[in-house]
PDB file of N, H, CA, C and O in Angstrom:
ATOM      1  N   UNK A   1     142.764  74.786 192.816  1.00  0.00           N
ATOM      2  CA  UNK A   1     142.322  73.780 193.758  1.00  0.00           C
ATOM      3  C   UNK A   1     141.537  72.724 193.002  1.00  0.00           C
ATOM      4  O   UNK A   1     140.668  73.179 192.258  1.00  0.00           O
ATOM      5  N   UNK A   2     141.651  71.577 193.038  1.00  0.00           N
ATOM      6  H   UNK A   2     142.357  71.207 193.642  1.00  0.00           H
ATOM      7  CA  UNK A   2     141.214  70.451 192.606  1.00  0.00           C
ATOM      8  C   UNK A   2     140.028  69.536 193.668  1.00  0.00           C
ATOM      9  O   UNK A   2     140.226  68.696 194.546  1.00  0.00           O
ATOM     10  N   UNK A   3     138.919  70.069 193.185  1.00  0.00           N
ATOM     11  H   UNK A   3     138.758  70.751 192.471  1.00  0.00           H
ATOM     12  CA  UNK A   3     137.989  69.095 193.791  1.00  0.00           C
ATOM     13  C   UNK A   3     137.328  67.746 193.309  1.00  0.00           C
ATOM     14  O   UNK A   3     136.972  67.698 192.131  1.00  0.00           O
ATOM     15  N   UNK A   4     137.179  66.902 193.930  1.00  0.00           N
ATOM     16  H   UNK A   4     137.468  66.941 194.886  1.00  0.00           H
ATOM     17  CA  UNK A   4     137.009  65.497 193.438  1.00  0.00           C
ATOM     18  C   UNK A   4     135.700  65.094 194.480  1.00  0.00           C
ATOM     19  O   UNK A   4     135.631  65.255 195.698  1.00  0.00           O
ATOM     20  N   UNK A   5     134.486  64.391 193.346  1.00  0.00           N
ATOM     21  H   UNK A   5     134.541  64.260 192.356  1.00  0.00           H
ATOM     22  CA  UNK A   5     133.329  63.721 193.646  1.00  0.00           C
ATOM     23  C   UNK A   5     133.703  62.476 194.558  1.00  0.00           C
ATOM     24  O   UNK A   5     133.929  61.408 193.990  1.00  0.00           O
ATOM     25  N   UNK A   6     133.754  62.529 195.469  1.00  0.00           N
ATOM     26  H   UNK A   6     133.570  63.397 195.930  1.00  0.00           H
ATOM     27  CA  UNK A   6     133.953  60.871 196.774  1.00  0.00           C
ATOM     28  C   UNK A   6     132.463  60.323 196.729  1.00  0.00           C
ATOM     29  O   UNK A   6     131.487  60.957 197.130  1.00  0.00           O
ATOM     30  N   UNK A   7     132.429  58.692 196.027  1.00  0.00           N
ATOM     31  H   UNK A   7     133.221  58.177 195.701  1.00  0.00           H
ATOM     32  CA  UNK A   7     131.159  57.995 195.935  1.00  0.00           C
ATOM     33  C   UNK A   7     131.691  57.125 196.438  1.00  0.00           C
ATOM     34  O   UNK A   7     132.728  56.907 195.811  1.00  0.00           O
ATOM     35  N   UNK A   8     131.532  56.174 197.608  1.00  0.00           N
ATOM     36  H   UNK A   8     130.690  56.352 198.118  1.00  0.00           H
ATOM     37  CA  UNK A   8     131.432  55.807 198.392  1.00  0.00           C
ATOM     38  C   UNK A   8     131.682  53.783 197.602  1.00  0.00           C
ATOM     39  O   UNK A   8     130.743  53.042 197.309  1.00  0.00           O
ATOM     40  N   UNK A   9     132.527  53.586 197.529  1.00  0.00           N
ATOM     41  H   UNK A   9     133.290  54.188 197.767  1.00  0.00           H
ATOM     42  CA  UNK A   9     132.781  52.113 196.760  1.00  0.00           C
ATOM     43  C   UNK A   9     133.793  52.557 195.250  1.00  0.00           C
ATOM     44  O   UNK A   9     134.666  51.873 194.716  1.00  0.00           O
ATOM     45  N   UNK A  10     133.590  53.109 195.091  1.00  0.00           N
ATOM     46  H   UNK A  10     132.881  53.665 195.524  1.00  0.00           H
ATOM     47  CA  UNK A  10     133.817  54.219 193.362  1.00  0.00           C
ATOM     48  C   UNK A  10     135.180  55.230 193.654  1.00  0.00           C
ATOM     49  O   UNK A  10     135.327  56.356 194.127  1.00  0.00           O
ATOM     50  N   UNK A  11     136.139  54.115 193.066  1.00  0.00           N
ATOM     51  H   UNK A  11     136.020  53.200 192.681  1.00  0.00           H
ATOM     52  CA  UNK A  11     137.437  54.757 193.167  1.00  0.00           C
ATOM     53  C   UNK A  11     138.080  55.107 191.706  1.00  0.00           C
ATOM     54  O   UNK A  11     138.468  54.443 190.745  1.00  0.00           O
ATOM     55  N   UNK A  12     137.929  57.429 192.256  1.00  0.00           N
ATOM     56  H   UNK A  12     137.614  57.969 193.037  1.00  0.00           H
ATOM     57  CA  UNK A  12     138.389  57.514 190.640  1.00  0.00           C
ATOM     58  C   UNK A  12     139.791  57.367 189.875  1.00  0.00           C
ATOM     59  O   UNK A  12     140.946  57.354 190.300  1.00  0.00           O
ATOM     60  N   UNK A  13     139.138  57.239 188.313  1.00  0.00           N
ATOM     61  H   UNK A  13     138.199  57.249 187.968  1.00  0.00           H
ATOM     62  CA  UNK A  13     140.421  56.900 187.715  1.00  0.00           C
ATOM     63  C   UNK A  13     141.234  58.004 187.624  1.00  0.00           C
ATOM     64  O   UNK A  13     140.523  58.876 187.123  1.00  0.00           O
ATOM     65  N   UNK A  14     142.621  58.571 187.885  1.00  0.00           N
ATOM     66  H   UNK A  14     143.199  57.863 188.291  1.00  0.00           H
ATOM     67  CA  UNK A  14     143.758  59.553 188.008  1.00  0.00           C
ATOM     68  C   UNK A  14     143.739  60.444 186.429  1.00  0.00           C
ATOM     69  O   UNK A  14     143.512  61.636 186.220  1.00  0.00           O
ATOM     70  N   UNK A  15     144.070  59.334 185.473  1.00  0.00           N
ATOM     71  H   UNK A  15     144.254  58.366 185.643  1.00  0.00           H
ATOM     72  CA  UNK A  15     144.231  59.873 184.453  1.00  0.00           C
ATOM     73  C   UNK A  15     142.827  61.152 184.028  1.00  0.00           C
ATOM     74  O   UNK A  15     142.852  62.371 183.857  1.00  0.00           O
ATOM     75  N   UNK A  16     141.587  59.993 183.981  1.00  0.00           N
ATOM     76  H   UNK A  16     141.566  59.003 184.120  1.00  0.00           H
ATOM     77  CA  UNK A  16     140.569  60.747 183.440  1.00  0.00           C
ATOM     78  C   UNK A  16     140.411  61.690 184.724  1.00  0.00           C
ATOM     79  O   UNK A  16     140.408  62.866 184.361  1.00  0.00           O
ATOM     80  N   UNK A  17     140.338  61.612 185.495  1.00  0.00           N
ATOM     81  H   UNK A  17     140.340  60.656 185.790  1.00  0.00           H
ATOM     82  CA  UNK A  17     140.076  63.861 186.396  1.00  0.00           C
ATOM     83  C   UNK A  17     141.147  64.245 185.749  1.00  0.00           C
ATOM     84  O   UNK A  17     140.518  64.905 184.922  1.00  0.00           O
ATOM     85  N   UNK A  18     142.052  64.362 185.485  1.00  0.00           N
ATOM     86  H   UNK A  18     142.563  63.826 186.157  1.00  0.00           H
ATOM     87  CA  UNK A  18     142.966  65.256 185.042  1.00  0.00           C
ATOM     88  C   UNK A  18     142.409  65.571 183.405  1.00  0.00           C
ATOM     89  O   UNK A  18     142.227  66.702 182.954  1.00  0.00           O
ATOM     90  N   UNK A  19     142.249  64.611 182.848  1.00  0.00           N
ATOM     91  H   UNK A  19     142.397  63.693 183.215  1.00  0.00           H
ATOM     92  CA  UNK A  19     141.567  64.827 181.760  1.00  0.00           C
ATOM     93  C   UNK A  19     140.503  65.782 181.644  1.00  0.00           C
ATOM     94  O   UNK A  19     140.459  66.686 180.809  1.00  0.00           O
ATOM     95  N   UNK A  20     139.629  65.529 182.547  1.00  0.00           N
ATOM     96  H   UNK A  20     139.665  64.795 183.225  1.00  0.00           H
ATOM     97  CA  UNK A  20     137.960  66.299 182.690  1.00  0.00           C
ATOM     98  C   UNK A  20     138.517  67.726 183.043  1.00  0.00           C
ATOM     99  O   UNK A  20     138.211  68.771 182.468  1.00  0.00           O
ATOM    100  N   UNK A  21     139.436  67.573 184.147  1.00  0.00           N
ATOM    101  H   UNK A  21     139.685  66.725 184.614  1.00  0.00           H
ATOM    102  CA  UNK A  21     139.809  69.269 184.780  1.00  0.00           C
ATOM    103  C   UNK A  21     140.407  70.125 183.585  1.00  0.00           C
ATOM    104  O   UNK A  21     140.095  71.276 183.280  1.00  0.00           O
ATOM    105  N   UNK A  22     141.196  69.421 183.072  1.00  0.00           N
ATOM    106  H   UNK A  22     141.449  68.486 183.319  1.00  0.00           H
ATOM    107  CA  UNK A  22     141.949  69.620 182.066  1.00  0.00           C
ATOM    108  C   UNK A  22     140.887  70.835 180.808  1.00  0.00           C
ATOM    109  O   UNK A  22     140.964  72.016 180.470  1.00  0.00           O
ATOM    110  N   UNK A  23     139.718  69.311 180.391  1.00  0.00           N
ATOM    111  H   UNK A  23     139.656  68.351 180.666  1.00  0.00           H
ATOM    112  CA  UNK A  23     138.989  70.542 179.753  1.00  0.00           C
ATOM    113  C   UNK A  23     138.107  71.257 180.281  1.00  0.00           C
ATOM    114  O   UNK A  23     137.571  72.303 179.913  1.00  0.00           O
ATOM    115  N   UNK A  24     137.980  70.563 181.255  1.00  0.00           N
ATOM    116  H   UNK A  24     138.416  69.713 181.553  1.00  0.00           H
ATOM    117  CA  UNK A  24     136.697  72.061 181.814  1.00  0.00           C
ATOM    118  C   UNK A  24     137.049  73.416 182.547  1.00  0.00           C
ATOM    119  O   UNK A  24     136.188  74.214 182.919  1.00  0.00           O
ATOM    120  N   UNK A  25     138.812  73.638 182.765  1.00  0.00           N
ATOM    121  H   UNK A  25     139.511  72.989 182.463  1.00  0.00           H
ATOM    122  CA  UNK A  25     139.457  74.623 182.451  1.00  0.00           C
ATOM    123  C   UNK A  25     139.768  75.283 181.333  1.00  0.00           C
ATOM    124  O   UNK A  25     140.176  76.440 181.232  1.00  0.00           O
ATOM    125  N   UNK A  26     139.569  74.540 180.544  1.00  0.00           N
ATOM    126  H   UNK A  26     139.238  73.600 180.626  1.00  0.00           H
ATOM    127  CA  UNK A  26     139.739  75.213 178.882  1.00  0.00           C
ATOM    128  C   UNK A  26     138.349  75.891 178.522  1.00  0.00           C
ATOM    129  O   UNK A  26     138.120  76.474 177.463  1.00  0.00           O
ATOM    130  N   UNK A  27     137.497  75.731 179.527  1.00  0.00           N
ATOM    131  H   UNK A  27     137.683  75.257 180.388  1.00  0.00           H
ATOM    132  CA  UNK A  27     136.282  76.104 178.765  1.00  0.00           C
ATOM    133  C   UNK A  27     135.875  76.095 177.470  1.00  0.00           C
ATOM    134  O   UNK A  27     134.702  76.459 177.555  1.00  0.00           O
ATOM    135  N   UNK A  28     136.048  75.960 176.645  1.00  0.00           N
ATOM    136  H   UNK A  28     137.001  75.664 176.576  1.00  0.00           H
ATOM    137  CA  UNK A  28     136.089  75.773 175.145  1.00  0.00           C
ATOM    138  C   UNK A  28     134.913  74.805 174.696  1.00  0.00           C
ATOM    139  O   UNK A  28     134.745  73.839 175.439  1.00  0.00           O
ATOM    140  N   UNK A  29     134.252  74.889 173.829  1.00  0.00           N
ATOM    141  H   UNK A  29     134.388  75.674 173.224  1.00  0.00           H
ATOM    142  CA  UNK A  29     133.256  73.936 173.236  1.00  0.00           C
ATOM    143  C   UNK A  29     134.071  72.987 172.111  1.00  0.00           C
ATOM    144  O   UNK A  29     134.068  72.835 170.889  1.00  0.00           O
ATOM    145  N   UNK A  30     134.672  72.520 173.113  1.00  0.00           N
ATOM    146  H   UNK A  30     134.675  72.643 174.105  1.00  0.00           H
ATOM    147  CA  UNK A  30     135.635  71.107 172.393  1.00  0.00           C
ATOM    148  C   UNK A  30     135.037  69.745 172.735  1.00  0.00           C
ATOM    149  O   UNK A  30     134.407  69.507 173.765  1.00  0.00           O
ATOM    150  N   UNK A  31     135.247  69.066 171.972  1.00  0.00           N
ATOM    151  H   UNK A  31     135.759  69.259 171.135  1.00  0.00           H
ATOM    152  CA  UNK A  31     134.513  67.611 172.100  1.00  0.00           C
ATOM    153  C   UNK A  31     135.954  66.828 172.751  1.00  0.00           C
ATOM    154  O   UNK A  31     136.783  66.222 172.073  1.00  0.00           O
ATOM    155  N   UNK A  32     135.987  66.998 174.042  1.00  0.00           N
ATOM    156  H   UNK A  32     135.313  67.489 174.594  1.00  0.00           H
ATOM    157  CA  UNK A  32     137.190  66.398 174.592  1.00  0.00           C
ATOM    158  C   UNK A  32     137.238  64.589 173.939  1.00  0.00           C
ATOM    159  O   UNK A  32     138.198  64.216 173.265  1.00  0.00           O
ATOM    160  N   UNK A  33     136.330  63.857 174.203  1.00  0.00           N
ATOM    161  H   UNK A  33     135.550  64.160 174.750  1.00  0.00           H
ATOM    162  CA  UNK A  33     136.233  62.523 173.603  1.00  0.00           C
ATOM    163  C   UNK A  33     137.202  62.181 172.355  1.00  0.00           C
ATOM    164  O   UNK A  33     138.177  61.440 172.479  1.00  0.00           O
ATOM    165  N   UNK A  34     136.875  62.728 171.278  1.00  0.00           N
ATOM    166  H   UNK A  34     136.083  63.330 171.177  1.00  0.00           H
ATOM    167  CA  UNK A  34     137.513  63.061 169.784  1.00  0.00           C
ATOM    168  C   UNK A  34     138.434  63.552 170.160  1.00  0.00           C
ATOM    169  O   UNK A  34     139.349  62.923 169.629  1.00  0.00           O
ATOM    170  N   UNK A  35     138.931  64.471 170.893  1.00  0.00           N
ATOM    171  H   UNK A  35     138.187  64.982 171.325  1.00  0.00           H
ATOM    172  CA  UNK A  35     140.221  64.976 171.171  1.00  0.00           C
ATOM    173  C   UNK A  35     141.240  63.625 171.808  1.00  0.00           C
ATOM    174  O   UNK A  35     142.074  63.141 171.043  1.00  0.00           O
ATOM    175  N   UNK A  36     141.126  63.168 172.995  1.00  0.00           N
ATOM    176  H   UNK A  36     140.449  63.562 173.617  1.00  0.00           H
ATOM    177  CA  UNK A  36     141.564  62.716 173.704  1.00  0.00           C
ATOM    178  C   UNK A  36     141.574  60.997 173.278  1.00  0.00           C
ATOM    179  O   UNK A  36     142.515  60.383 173.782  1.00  0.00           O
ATOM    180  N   UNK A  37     140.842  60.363 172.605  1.00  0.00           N
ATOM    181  H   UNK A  37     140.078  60.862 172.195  1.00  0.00           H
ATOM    182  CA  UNK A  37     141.187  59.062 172.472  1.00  0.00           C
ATOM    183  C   UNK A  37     142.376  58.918 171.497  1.00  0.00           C
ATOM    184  O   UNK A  37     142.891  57.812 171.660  1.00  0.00           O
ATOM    185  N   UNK A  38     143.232  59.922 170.175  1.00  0.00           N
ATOM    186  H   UNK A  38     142.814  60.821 170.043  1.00  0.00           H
ATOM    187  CA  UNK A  38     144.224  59.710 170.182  1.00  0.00           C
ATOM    188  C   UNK A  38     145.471  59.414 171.097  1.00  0.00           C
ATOM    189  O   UNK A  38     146.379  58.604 170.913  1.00  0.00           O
ATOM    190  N   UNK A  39     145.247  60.369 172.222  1.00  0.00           N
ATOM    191  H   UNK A  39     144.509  61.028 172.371  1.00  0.00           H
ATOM    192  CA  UNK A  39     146.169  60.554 172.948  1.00  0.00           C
ATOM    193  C   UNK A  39     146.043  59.931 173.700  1.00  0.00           C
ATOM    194  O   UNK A  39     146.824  60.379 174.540  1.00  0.00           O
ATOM    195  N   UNK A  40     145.341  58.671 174.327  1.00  0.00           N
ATOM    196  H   UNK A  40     144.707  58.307 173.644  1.00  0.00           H
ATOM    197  CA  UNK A  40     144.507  58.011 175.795  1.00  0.00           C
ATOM    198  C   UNK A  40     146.343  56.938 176.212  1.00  0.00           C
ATOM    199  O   UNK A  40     146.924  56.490 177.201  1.00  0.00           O
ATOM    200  N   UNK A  41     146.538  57.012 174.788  1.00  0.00           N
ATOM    201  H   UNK A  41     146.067  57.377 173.985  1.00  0.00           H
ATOM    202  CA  UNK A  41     148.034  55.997 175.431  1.00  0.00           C
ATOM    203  C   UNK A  41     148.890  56.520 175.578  1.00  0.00           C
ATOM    204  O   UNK A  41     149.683  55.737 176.101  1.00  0.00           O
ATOM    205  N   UNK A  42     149.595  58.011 175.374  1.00  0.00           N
ATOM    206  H   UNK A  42     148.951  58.647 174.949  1.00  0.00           H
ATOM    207  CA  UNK A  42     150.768  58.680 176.091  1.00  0.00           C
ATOM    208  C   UNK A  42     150.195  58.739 177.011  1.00  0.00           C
ATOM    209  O   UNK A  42     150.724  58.003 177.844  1.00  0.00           O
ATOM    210  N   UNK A  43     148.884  59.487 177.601  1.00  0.00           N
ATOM    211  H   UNK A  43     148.454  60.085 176.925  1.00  0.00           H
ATOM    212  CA  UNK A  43     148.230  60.025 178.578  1.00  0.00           C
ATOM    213  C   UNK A  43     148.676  58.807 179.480  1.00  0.00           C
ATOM    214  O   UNK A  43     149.481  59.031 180.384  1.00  0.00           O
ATOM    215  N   UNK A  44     148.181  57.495 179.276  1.00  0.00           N
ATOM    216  H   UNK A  44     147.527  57.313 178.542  1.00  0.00           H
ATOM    217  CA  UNK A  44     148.551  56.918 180.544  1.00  0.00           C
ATOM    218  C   UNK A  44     149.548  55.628 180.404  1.00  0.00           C
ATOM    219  O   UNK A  44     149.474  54.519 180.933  1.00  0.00           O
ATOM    220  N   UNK A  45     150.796  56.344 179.224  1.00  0.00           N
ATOM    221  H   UNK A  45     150.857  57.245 178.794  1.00  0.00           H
ATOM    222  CA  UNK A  45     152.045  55.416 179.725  1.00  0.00           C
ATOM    223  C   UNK A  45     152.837  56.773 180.622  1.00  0.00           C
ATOM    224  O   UNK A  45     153.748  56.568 181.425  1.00  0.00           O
ATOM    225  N   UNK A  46     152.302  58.118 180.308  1.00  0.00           N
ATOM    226  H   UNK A  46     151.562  58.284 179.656  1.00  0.00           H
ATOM    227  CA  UNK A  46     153.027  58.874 181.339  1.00  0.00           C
ATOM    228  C   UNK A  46     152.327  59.095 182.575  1.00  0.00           C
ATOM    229  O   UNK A  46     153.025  59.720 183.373  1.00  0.00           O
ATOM    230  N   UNK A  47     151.305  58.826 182.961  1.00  0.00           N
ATOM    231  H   UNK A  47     150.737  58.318 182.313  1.00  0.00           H
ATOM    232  CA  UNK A  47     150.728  58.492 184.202  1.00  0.00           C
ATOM    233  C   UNK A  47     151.556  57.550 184.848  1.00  0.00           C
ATOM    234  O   UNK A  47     151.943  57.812 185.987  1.00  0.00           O
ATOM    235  N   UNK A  48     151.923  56.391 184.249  1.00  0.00           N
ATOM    236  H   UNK A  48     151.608  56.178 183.323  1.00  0.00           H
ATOM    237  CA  UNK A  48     152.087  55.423 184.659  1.00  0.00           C
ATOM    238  C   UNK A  48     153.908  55.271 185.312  1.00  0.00           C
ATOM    239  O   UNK A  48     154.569  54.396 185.871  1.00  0.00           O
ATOM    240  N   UNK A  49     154.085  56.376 184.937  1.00  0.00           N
ATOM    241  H   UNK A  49     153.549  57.087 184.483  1.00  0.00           H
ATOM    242  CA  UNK A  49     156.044  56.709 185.433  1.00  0.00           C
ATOM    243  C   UNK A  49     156.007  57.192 186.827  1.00  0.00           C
ATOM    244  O   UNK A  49     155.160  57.609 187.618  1.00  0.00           O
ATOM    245  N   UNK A  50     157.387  56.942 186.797  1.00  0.00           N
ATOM    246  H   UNK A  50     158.074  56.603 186.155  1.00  0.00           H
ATOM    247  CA  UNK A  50     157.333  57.189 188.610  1.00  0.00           C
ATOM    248  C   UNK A  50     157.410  58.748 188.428  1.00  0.00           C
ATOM    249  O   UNK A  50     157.473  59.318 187.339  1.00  0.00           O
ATOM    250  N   UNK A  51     157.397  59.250 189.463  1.00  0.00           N
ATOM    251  H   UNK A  51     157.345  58.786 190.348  1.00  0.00           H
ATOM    252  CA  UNK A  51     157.643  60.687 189.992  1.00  0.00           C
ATOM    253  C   UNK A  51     159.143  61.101 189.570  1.00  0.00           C
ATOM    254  O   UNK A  51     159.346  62.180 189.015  1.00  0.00           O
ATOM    255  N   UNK A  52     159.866  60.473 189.770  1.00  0.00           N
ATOM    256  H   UNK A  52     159.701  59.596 190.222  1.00  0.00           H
ATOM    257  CA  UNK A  52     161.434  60.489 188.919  1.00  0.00           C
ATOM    258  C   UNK A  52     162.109  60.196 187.870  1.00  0.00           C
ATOM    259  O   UNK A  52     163.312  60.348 187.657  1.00  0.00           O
ATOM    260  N   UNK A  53     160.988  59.610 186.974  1.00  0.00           N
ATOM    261  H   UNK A  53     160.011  59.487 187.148  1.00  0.00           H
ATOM    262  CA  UNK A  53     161.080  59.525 185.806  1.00  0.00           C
ATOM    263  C   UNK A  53     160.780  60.707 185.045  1.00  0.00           C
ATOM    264  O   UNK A  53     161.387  61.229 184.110  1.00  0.00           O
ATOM    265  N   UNK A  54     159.403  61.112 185.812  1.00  0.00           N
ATOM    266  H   UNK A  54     158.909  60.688 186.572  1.00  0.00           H
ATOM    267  CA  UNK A  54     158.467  62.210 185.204  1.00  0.00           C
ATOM    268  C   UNK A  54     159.630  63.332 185.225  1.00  0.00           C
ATOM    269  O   UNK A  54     160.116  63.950 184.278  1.00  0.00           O
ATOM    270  N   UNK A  55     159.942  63.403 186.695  1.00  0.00           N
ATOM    271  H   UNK A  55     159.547  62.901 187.465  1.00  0.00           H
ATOM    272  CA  UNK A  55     160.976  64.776 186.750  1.00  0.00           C
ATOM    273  C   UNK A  55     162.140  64.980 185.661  1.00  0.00           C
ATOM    274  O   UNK A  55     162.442  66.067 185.168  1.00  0.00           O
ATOM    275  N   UNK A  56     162.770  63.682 185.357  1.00  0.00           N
ATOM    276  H   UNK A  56     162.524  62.799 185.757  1.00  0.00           H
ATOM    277  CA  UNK A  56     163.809  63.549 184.368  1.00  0.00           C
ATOM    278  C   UNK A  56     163.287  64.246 182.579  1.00  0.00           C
ATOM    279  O   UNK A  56     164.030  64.787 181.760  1.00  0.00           O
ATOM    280  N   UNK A  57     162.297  64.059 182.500  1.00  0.00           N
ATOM    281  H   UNK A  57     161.694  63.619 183.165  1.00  0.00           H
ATOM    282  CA  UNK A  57     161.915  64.504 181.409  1.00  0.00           C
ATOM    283  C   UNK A  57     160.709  65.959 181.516  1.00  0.00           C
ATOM    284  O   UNK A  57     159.940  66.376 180.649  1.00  0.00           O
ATOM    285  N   UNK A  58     160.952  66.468 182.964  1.00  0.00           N
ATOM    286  H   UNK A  58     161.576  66.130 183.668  1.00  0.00           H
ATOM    287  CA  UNK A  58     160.677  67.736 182.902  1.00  0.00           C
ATOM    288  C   UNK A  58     158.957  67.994 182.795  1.00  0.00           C
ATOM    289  O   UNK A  58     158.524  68.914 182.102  1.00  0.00           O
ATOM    290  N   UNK A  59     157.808  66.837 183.756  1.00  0.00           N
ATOM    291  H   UNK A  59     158.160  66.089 184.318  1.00  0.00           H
ATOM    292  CA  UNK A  59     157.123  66.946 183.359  1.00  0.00           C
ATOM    293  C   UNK A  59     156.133  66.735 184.615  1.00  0.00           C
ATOM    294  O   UNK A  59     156.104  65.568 185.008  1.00  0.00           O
ATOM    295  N   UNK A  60     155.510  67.429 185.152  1.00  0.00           N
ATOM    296  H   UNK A  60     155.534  68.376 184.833  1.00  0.00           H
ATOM    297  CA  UNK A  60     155.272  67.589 186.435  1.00  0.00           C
ATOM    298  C   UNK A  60     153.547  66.714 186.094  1.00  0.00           C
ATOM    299  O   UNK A  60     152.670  66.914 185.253  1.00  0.00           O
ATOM    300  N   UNK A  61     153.729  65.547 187.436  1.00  0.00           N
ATOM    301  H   UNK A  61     154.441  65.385 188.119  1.00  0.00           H
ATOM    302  CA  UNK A  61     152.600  64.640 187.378  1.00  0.00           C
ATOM    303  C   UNK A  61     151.241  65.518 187.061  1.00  0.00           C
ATOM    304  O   UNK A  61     150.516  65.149 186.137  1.00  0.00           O
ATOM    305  N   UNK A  62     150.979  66.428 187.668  1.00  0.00           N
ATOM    306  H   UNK A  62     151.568  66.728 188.419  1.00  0.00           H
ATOM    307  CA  UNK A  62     149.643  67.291 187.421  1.00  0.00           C
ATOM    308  C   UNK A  62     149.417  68.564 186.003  1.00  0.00           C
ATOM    309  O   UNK A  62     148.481  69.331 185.776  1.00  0.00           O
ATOM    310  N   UNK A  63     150.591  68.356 185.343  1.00  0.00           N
ATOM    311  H   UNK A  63     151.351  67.733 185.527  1.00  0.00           H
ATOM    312  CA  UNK A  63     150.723  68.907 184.172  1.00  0.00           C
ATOM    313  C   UNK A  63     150.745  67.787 183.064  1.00  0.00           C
ATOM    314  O   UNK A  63     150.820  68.207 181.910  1.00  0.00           O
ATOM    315  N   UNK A  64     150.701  66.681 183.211  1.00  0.00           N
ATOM    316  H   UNK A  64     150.640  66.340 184.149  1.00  0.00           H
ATOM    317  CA  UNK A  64     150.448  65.536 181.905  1.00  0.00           C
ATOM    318  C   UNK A  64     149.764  65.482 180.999  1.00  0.00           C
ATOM    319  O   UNK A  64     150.061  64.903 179.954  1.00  0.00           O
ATOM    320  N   UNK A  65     148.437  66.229 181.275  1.00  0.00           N
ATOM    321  H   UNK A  65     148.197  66.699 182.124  1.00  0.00           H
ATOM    322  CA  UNK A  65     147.610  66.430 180.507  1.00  0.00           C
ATOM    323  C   UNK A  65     147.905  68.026 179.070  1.00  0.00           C
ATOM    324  O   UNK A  65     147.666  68.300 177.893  1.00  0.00           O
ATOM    325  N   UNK A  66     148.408  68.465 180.028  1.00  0.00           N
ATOM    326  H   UNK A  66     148.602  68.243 180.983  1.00  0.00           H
ATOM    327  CA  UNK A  66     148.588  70.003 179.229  1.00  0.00           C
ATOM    328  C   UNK A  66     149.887  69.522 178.704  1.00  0.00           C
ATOM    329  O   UNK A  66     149.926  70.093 177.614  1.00  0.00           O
ATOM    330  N   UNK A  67     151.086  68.756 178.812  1.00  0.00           N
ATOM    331  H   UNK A  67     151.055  68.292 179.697  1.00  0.00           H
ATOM    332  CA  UNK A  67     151.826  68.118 177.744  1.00  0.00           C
ATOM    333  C   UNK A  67     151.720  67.423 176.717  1.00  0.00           C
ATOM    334  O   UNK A  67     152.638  67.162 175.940  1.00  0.00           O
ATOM    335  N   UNK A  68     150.453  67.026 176.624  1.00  0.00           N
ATOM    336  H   UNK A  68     149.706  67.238 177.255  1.00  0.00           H
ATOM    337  CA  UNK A  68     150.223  65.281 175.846  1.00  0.00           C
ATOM    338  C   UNK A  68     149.400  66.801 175.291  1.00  0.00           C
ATOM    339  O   UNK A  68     149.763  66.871 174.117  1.00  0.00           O
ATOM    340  N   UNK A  69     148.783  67.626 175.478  1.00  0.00           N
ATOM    341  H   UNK A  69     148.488  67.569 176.432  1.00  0.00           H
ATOM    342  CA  UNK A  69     148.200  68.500 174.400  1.00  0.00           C
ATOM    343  C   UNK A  69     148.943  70.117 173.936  1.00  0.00           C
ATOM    344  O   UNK A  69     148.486  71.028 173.247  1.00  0.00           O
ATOM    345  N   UNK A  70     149.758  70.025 174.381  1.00  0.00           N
ATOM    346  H   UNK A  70     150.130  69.284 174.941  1.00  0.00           H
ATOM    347  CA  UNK A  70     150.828  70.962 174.127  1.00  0.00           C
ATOM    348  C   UNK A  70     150.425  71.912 172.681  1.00  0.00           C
ATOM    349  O   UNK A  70     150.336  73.135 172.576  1.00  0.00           O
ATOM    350  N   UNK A  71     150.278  71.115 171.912  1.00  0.00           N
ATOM    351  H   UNK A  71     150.350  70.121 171.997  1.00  0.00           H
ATOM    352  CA  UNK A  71     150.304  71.799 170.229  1.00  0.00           C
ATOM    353  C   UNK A  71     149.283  71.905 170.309  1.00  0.00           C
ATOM    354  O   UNK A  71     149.046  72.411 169.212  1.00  0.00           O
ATOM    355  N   UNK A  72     147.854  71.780 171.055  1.00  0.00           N
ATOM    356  H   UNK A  72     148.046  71.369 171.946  1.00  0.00           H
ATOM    357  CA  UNK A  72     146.672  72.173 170.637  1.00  0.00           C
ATOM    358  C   UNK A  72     145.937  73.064 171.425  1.00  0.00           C
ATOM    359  O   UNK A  72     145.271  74.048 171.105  1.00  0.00           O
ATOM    360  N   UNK A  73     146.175  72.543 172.527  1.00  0.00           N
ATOM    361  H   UNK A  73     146.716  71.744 172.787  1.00  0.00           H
ATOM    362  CA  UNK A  73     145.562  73.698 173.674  1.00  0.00           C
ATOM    363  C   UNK A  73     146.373  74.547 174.203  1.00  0.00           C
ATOM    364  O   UNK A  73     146.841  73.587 174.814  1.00  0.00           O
ATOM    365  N   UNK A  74     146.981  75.395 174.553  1.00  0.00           N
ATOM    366  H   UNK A  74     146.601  76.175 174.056  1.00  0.00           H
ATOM    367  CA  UNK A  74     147.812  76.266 175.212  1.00  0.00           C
ATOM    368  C   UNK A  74     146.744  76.995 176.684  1.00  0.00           C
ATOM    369  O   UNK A  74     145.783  77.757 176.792  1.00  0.00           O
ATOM    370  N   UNK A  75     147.645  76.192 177.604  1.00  0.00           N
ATOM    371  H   UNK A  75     148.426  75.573 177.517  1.00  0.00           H
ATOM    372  CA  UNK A  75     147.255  77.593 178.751  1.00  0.00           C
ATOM    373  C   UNK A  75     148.082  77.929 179.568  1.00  0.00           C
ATOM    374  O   UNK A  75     147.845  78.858 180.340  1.00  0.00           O
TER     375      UNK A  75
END
C-alpha cells in the first residue's frame, strides 16, 4: 500500500515517491541521492511513456524504479 503526504497547494512529483518508496523499502543505509542522480533521466524518460508503451517493453508504471535499478538493488 502506498501512502502519500497531501499538503494542501503542494502537488507531488510521481517520479520522486516512487523513488523515496523505492528506497525506503530497501531499507538499506544507501545514500539514495548518489545512487539515483545517474539514473534521474531514464527514471523520468520512462515515467514519461504512455501506459502502452510501458507495457510493450514489459515494464509496469509502479515498477520503474526497481528497473532503472535492476543490477543494483534486487527485490
Amino acid at each position: 500500500m502506498t501512502v502519500y503526504l497531501s499538503i494542501p497547494g503542494v502537488r507531488p512529483d510521481p517520479v520522486q515517491s516512487q523513488i523515496d518508496l523505492f528506497f525506503a523499502e530497501l531499507g538499506l543505509g544507501v545514500n539514495p541521492e548518489r545512487a539515483v542522480a545517474p539514473r534521474l533521466g531514464e527514471l523520468k524518460r520512462l515515467h514519461a511513456m504512455s501506459d502502452a508503451r510501458l507495457e510493450e517493453i514489459g515494464v509496469p508504471r509502479d515498477q520503474i524504479t526497481a528497473h532503472v535499478f535492476r543490477d543494483r538493488f534486487h527485490r
